[in-house]
C-alpha positions in Angstrom: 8.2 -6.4 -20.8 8.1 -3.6 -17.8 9.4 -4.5 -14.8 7.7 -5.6 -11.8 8.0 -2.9 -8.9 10.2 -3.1 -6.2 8.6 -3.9 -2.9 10.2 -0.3 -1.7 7.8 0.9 -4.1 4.8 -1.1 -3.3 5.1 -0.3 0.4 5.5 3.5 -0.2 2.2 2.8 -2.2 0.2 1.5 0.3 1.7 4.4 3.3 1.1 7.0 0.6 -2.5 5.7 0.1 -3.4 5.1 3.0 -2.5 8.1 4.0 -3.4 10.3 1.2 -0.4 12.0 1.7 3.2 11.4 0.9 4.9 13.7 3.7 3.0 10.8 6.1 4.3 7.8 4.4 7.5 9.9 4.3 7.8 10.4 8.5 6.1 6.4 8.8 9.1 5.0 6.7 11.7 7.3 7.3 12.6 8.7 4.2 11.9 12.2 2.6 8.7 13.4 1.1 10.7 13.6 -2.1 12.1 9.9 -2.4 7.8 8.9 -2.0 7.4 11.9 -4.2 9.9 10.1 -7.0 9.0 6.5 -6.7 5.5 6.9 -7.0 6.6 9.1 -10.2 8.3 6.0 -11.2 5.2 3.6 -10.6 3.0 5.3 -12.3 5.2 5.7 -15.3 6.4 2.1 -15.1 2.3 0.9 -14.5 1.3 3.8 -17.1 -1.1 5.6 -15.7 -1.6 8.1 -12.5 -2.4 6.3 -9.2 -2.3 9.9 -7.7 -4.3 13.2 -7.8 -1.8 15.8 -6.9 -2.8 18.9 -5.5 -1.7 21.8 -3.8 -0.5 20.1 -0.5 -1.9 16.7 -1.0 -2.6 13.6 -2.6 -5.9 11.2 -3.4 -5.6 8.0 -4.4 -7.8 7.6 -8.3 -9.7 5.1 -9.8 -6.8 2.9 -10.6 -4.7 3.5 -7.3 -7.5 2.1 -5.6 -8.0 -0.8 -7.8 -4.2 -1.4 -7.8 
């Protein structure tokens, strides 16, 4: 049984998304671009599957971020 996410996580989901960037969740919550960075790498792995299109200097939410 995976766990269920921590509402940390959820809510640096839902900045990051919003967003479409993890450096803006980062400054809105106060935390580093690489603690967002790291928890959504933990999401995704704990949900299996990407919620994330990473590319050079940003972020878009996929198919399953958006239905997540």
């Amino acid at each position: 049984m995976r766990h269920l996410p921590t509402p940390t996580a959820l809510r640096m989901f839902a900045e990051a998304a919003e967003r479409a960037s993890f450096a803006g969740a980062a400054d809105i919550l106060n935390v580093t671009q690489a603690a967002v960075s790291k928890q959504m790498a933990t999401l995704e792995d704990r949900l299996g599957t990407a919620l994330f299109l990473r590319e050079h200097r940003s972020v878009s939410v996929t198919a399953a971020g958006r239905a997540y």
